[in-house]
C-alpha positions as CSV (number, residue, x, y, z in Angstrom):
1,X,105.3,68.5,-204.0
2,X,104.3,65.4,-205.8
3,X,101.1,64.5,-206.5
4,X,101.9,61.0,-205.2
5,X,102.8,62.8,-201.8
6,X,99.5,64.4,-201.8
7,X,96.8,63.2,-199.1
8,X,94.3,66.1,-199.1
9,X,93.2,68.5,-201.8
10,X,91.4,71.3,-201.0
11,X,89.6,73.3,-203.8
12,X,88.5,76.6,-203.6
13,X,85.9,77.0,-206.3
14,X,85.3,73.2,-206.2
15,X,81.8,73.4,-208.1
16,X,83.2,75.0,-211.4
17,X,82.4,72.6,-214.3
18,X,86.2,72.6,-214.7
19,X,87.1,72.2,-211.1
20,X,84.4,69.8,-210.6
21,X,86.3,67.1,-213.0
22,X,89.7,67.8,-210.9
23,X,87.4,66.9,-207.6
24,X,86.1,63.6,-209.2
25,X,90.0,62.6,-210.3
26,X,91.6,63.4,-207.1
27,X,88.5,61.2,-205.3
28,X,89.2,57.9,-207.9
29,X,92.7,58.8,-206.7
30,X,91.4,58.0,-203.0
31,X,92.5,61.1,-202.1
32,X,90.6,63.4,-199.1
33,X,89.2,65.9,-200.9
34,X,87.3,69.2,-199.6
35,X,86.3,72.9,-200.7
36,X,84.3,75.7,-200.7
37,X,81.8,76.9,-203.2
38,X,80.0,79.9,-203.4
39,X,76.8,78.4,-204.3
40,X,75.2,75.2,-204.3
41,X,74.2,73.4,-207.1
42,X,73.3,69.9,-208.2
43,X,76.6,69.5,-209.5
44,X,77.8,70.3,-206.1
45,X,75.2,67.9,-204.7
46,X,76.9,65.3,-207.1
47,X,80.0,65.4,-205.6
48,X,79.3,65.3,-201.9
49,X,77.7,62.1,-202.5
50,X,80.6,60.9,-204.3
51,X,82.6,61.6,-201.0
52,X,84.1,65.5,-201.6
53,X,83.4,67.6,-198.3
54,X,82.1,71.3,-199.7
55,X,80.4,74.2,-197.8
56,X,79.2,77.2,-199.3
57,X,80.2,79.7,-196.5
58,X,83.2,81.7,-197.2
59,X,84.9,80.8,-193.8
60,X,88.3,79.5,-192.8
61,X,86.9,78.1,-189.7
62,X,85.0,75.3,-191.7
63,X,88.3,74.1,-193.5
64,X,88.6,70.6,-192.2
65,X,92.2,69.9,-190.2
66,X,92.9,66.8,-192.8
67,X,93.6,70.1,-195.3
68,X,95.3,72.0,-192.6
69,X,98.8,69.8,-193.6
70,X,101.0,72.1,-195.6
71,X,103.0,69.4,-196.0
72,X,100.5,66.9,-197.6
73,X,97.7,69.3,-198.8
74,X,97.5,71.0,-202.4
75,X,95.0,73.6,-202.7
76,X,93.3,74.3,-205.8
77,X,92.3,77.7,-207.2
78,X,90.0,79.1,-209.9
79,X,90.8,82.9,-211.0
80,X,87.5,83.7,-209.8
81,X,88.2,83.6,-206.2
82,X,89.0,87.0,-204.9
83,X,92.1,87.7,-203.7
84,X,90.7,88.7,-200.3
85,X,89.1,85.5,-199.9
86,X,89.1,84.6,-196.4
87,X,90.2,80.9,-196.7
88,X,92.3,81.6,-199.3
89,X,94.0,84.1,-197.0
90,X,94.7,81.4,-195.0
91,X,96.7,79.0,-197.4
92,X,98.7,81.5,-199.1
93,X,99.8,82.4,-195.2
94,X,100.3,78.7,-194.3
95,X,103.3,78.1,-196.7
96,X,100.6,75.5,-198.8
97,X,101.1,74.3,-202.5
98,X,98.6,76.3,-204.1
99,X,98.4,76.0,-207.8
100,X,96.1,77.3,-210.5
101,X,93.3,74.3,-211.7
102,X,95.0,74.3,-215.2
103,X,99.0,74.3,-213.8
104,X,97.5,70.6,-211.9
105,X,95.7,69.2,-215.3
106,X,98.8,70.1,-216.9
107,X,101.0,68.3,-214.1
108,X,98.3,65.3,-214.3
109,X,98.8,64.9,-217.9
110,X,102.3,65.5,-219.1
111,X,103.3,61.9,-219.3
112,X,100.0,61.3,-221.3
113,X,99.2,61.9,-224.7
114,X,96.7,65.1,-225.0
115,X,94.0,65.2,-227.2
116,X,93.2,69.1,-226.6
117,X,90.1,71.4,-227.9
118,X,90.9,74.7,-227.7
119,X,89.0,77.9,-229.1
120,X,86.1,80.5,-228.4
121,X,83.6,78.5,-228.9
122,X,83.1,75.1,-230.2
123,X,85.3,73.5,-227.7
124,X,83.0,72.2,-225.0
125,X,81.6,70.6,-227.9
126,X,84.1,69.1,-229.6
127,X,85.9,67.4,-226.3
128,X,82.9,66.2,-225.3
129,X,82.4,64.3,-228.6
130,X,85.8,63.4,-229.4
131,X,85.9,61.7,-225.7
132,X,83.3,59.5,-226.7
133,X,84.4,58.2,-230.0
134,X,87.5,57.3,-228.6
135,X,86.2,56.1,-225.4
136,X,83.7,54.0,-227.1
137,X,86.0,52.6,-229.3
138,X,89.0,49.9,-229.0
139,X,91.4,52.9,-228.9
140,X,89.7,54.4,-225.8
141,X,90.5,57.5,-223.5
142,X,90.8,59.5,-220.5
143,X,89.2,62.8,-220.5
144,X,88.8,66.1,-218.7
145,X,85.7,67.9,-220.0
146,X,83.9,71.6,-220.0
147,X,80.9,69.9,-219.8
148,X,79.0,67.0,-218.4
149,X,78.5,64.6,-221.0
150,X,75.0,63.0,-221.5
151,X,76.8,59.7,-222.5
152,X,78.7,59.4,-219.6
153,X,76.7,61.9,-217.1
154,X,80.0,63.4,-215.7
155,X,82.4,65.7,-216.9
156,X,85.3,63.4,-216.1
157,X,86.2,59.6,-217.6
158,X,88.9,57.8,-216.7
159,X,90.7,54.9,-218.4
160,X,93.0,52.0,-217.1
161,X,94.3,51.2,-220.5
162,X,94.9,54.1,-223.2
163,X,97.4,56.7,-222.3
164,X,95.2,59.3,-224.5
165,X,93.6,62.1,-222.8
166,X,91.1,64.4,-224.2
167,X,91.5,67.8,-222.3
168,X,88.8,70.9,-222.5
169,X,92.3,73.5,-223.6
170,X,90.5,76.9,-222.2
171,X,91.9,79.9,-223.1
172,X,90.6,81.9,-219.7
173,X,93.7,83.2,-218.3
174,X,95.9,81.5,-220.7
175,X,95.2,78.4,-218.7
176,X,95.8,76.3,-221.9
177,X,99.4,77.0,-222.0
178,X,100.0,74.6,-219.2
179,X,98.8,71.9,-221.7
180,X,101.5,70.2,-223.9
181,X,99.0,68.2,-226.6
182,X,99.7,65.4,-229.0
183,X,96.6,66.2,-231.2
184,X,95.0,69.9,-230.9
185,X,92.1,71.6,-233.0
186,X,91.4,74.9,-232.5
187,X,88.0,76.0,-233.6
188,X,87.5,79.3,-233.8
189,X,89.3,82.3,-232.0
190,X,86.9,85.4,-232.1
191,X,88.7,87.8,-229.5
192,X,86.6,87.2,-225.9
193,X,88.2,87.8,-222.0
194,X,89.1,91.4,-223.5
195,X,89.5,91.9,-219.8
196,X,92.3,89.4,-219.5
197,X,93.5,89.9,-222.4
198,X,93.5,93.7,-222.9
199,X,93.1,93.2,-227.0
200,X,92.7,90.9,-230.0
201,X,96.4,91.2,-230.6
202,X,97.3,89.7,-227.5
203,X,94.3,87.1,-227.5
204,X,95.3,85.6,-231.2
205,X,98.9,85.8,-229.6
206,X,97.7,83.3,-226.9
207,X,96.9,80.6,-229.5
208,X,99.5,81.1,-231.5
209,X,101.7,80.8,-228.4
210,X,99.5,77.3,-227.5
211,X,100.4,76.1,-230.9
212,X,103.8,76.0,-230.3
213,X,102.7,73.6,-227.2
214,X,102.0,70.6,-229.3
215,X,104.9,67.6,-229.2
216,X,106.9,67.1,-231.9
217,X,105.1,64.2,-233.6
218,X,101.7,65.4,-232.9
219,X,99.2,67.2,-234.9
220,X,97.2,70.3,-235.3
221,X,93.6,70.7,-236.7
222,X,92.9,74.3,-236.9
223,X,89.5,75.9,-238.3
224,X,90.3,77.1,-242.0
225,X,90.1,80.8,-242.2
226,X,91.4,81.8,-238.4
227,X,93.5,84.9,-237.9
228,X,95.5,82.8,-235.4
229,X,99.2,82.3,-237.4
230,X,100.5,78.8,-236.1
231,X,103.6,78.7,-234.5
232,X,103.9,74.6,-234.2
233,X,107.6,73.1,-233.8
234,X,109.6,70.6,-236.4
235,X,107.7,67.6,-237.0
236,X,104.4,68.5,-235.9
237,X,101.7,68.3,-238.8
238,X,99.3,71.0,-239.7
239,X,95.9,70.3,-241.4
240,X,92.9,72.4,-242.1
241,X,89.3,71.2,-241.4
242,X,85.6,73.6,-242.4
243,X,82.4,72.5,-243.2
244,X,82.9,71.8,-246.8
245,X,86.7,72.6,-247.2
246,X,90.0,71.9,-245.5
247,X,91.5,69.0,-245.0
248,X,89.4,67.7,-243.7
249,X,85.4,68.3,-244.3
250,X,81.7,67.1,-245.2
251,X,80.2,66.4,-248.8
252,X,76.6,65.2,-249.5
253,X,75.1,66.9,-246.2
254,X,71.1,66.1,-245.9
255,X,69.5,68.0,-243.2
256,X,65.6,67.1,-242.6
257,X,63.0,65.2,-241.2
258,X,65.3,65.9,-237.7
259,X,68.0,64.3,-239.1
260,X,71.8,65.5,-240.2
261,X,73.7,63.1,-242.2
262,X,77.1,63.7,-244.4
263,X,79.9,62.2,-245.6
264,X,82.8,62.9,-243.8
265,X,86.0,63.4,-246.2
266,X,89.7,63.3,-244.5
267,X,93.3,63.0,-246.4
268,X,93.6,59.4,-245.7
269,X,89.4,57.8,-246.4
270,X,86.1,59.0,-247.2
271,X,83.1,57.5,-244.5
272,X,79.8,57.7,-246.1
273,X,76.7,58.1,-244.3
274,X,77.7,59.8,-240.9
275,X,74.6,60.4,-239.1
276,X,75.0,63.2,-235.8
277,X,73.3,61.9,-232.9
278,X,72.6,65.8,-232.3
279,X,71.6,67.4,-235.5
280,X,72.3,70.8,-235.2
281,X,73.8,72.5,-237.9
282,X,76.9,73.7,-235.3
283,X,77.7,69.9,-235.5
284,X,78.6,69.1,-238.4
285,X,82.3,71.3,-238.0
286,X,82.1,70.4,-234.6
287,X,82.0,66.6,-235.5
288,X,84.7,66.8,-238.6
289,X,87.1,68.6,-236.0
290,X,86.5,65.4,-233.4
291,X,86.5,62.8,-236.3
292,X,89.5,64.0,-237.5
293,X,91.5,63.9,-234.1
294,X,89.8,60.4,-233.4
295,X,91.0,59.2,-236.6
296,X,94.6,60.2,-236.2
297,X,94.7,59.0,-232.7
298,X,92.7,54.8,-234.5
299,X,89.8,55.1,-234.3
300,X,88.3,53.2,-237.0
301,X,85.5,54.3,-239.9
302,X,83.4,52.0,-238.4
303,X,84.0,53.2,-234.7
304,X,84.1,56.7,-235.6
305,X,80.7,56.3,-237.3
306,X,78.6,54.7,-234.7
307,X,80.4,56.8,-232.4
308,X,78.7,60.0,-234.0
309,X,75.4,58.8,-234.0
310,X,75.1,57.1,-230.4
311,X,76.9,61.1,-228.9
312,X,74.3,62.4,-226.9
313,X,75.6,65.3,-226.6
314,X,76.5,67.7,-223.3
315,X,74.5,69.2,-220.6
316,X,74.2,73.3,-221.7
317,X,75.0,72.9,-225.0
318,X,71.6,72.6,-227.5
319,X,70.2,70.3,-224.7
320,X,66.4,69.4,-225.2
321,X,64.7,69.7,-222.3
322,X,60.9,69.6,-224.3
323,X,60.8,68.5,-227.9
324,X,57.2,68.3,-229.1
325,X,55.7,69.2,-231.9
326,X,54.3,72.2,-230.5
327,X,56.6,73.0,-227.8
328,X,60.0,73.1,-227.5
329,X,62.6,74.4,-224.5
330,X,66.5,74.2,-225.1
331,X,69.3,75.5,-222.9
332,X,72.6,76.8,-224.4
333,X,75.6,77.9,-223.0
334,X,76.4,80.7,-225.4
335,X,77.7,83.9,-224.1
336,X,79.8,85.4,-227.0
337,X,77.9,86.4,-230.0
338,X,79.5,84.8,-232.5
339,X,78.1,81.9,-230.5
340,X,74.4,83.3,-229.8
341,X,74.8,84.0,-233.5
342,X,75.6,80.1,-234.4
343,X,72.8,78.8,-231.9
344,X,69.9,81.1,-233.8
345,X,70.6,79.6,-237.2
346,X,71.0,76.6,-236.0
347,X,67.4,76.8,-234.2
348,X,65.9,78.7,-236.6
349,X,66.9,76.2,-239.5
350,X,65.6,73.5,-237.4
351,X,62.7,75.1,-236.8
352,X,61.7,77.4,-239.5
353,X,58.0,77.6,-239.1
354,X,57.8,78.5,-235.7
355,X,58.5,82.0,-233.3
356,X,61.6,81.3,-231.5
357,X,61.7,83.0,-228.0
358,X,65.3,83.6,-226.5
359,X,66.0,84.1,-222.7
360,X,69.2,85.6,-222.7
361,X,71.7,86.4,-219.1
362,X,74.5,88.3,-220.5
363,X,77.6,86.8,-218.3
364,X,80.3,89.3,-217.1
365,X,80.1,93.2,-217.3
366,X,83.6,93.5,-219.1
367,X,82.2,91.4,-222.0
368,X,79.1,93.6,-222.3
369,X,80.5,96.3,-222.3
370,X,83.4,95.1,-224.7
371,X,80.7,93.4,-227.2
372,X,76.8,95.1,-226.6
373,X,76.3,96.0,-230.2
374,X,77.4,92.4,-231.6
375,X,75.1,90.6,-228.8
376,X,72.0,92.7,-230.3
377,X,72.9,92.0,-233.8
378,X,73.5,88.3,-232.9
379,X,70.0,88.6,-230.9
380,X,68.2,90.1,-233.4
381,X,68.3,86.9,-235.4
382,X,65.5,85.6,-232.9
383,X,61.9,86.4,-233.1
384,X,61.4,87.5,-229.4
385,X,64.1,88.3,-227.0
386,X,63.6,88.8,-223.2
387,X,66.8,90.0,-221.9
388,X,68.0,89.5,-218.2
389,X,70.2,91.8,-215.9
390,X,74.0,90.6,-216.5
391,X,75.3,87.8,-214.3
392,X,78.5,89.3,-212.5
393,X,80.2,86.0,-212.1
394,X,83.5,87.5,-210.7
395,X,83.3,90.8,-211.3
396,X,82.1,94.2,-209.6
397,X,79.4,96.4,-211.2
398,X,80.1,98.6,-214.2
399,X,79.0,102.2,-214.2
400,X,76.6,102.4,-217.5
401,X,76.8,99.1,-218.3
402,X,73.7,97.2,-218.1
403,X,71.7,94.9,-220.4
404,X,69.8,98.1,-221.7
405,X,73.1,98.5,-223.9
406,X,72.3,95.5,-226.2
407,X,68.0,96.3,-225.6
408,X,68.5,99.4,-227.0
409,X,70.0,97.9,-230.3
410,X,68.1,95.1,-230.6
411,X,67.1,95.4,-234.5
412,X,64.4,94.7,-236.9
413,X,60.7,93.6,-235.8
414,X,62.4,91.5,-233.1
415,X,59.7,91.7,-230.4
416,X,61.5,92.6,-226.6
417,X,61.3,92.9,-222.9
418,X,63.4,93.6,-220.4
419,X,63.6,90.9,-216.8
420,X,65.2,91.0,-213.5
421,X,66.6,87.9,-212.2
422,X,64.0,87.5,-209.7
423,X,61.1,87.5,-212.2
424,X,62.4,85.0,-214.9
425,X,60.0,82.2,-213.9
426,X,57.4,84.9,-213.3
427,X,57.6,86.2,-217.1
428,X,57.9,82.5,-218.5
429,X,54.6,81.4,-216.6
430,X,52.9,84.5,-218.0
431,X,54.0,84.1,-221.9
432,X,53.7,80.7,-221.8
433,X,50.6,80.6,-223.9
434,X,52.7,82.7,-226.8
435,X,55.6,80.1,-226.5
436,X,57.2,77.9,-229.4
437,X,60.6,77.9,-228.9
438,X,62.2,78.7,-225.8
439,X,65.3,78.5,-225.9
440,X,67.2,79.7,-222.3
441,X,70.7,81.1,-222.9
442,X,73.7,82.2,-221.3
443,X,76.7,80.8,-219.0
444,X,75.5,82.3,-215.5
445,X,72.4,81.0,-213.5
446,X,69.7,80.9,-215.1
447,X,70.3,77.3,-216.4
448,X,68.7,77.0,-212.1
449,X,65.7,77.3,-213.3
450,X,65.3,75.3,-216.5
451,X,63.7,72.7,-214.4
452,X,61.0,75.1,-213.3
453,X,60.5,76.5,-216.9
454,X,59.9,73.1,-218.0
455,X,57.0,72.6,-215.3
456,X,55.6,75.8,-216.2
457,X,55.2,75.4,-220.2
458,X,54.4,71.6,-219.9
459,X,50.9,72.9,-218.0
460,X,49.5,74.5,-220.0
C-alpha cells in the first residue's frame, strides 16, 4: 500500500506522545483519521478537536466503517497494545496494512533528509530544540517530536519548503532502525528496556546497529565517552561533542542569577555569548548536541544563537509550572536513573538553599526490578522523597516488585514516605506548608494531576 492510496488511518494507541504527532500528520494530509485510546487526556482532547475520531472503550464495535476498507485503510500500532486486543483482533483478521508507528515515520521520511536524536535520555530534549533552531531559522524544518514543544505547542511541525526532518529516533523496540538519518547524535546509551532487550550487550548492539543507518554523506554526533562502538558506512563523518570536550563543546560557562550562558566551540567557528532559554545545567550538552546538527544542516551563528535563547523548552521535561521565590513546582519526565540522577543536580544547583521535595511514579515493573537500587541512589540526591506505587503502563504485575524495593534503599538523611496513586493530591495538600521544591517525576500519570498540585500549593 501507498501512503498516497491511503484514505483512512486508524491508530490503535492514538494518544501516545509519539502516535499523537503521526495523528496530526496524517489529518494535514486530509486524511480520515480515527483510534482508540485507553485513556483520555488533554492531548487526546487536542486532537478530537483538530478533527481525529478517538474513543477510549476497547471495542470493535465503535470502529467507524470509513476504517473498515482494507483496501484504503492503514492501521497504526504501538507495542503497548496487547495482542488480545479486541479491535486489533479485528484488523489483523481483516487482511489490513498494519504497521508499527516507527515502520510509517520511517516510510514518511525516507525521501527526506533526517535530522535524528537518539539515546536514553537527552533525546526528547535535544529534538525538541534542534526543531526550533532550524525551524526558526532561514534553513527551516519538519519535525516529529517526543514531546510537545512550548514554542510551537504541538509535538509535530511541518514545513512546505525544507526537505529536513528532525525525528525523536527511540530506541523502544528498536523502533529507530526504521530511520535512515542524514545527521544523528546520540546522547547517551545507559542500558534501559532490559525487557526488550534482554542485556546491555544487545542494547549498545542496537545503536551501533542504528549507526550504520546514517546516509553516506551524513554525519554523526555521538556523546564522548559512550560504550556504543559506531559502525557508520564510507563517507559518513564522525565527531564527538561533551560539555567541555569533543568536537564540539562549551568554554566560559556562567551559571547564576537564573541564567546559563557559554560559548559554544565547534570545528568550523566559535559563537560567544550563547544564552539557554532553559537554564538547566542538563542543557548545556543538550544544546551543543542540537547546535552542532543545526550548524551542519546552515543554520547560522546568528540563528543558532537567538534560537537558543527564545527555546522554551518541552512539556515534561524541567517544565515550571510555579517559579517564585518561595515556591517552586516542576514536572519531569525522568524514569531511568541516570536521568532522576541529572534532574537532582540540576535542581539542586539551581536551587541550593532550599529542601527539594521529589514525587516520584516508577514507570514499568521490568525496569524496577532491573534498576531499584540505582533509582534510590539517584533518589537519594533529593532532600525528601515521596515515592508512588509503579505505573504498569503495559505490563502485568511482578511478584516482589514494588516501589518498597527502591524505599528500602533510599540513603542518607533523605527524609521518605511511601503513596498510593489515589492519595497523591491528598499528601501534597497535607505537606504543603513544608514545600520548597516540588518537583513531580516520572513518565506514567501522575503528570494528571500537576494542574491540581499547582492549586493546592498556590493556597496557601
Amino acid at each position: 500500500m501507498e501512503l498516497k492510496d491511503i484514505k483512512s488511518v486508524y491508530f490503535l494507541g492514538a494518544g501516545g506522545i509519539g502516535m499523537s504527532a503521526l495523528v496530526r500528520y496524517f489529518l494535514s494530509e486530509g486524511k480520515f483519521v480515527a483510534g482508540y485510546d485507553r485513556t483520555p487526556s488533554e492531548l487526546t482532547q487536542r486532537l478530537i478537536e483538530e478533527g481525529a475520531h478517538l474513543h477510549f472503550e476497547e471495542n470493535a464495535a465503535l470502529v467507524p466503517d470509513e476504517c473498515r476498507n482494507p483496501m484504503d485503510t492503514l492501521v497504526i500500532y504501538t507495542p503497548a497494545i496487547p495482542a488480545d486486543h479486541k479491535e486489533w483482533e479485528l484488523f489483523r483478521g481483516g487482511g489490513f496494512t498494519i504497521k508499527k508507528r516507527a515502520e510509517v515515520l520511517g516510510i514518511i521520511t525516507r525521501d527526506k533528509r533526517g535530522v535524528c536524536a537518539a539515546g536514553t535520555h537527552g533525546k526528547t530534549t535535544t529534538s525538541t530544540m534542534t526543531a526550533h533552531l532550524l525551524h526558526q531559522s532561514q534553513v527551516d524544518c519538519a519535525a516529529f517530536l517526543g514531546g510537545i514543544s512550548k514554542n510551537y505547542k504541538s509535538n509535530l511541525i511541518l514545513s512546505s519548503k525544507s526537505d529536513l526532518v528532525v525525528i525523536e529516533a527511540d530506541e523502544y523496540d528498536r523502533s529507530f532502525l526504521h530511520l535512515e538519518p542524514y545527521v544523528a547524535a546520540i546522547t547517551s546509551a545507559d542500558p534501559d528496556h532490559l525487557d526488550i532487550y534482554g542485556n546491555k550487550e544487545n542494547y549498545l548492539e542496537a545503536f551501533a546497529r542504528f549507526t550504520e543507518k546514517i546516509r553516506p554523506g551524513g554525519y554523526l554526533i555521538i556523546h564522548e565517552g559512550l560504550e556504543v562502538k559506531p559502525r557508520v558506512k564510507e563517507g559518513v563523518k564522525t565527531l564527538t561533542y561533551d560539555r567541555e570536550k569533543g568536537d564540539f563543546h562549551a568554554e566560559n560557562i556562567r551559571i547564576g542569577g537564573g541564567t546559563i550562558i557559554f560559548d559554544y566551540v565547534s570545528p568550523w567557528q566559535r559563537i560567544e555569548d550563547v544564552e539557554l532559554g532553559v537554564p538547566v545545567s542538563i542543557n548545556i550538552e543538550n544544546g551543543i548536541a542540537s547546535m552542532a546538527m543545526a550548524e551542519i544542516c546552515g543554520a547560522t551563528p546568528e540563528e543558532l544563537k537567538s534560537g537558543m535563547k527564545s527555546f522554551a523548552g518541552a512539556d515534561r521535561r524541567f517544565d515550571f509550572h510555579i517559579k517564585e521565590d518561595n515556591l517552586v513546582l516542576l514536572s519531569d519526565y525522568a524514569h531511568h536513573p541516570d536521568e532522576v540522577k541529572a534532574c537532582a543536580r540540576s535542581i539542586k544547583e539551581l536551587y541550593r538553599d532550599k529542601k527539594v521535595t521529589v514525587l516520584f511514579q516508577p514507570h514499568l515493573f521490568s525496569r524496577t526490578a532491573d534498576f531499584y537500587k540505582e533509582f534510590a541512589e539517584s533518589l537519594s540526591l533529593f532532600d525528601k522523597v515521596i515515592l508512588v506505587e509503579i505505573y504498569p503502563a503495559r505490563e502485568k504485575p511482578m511478584p516482589g516488585v514494588t516501589s518498597k524495593l527502591i524505599y528500602d534503599r533510599l540513603a542518607g538523611n533523605v527524609e521518605k514516605m511511601m503513596c498510593s496513586r489515589a492519595d497523591v493530591l491528598k499528601v501534597v495538600e497535607e505537606e504543603k506548608n513544608n514545600i520548597e521544591v516540588l518537583v513531580s517525576l516520572g513518565a506514567g500519570d501522575i503528570e494528571n494531576d500537576v494542574p491540581r498540585m499547582k492549586e493546592i500549593l498556590l493556597d496557601r
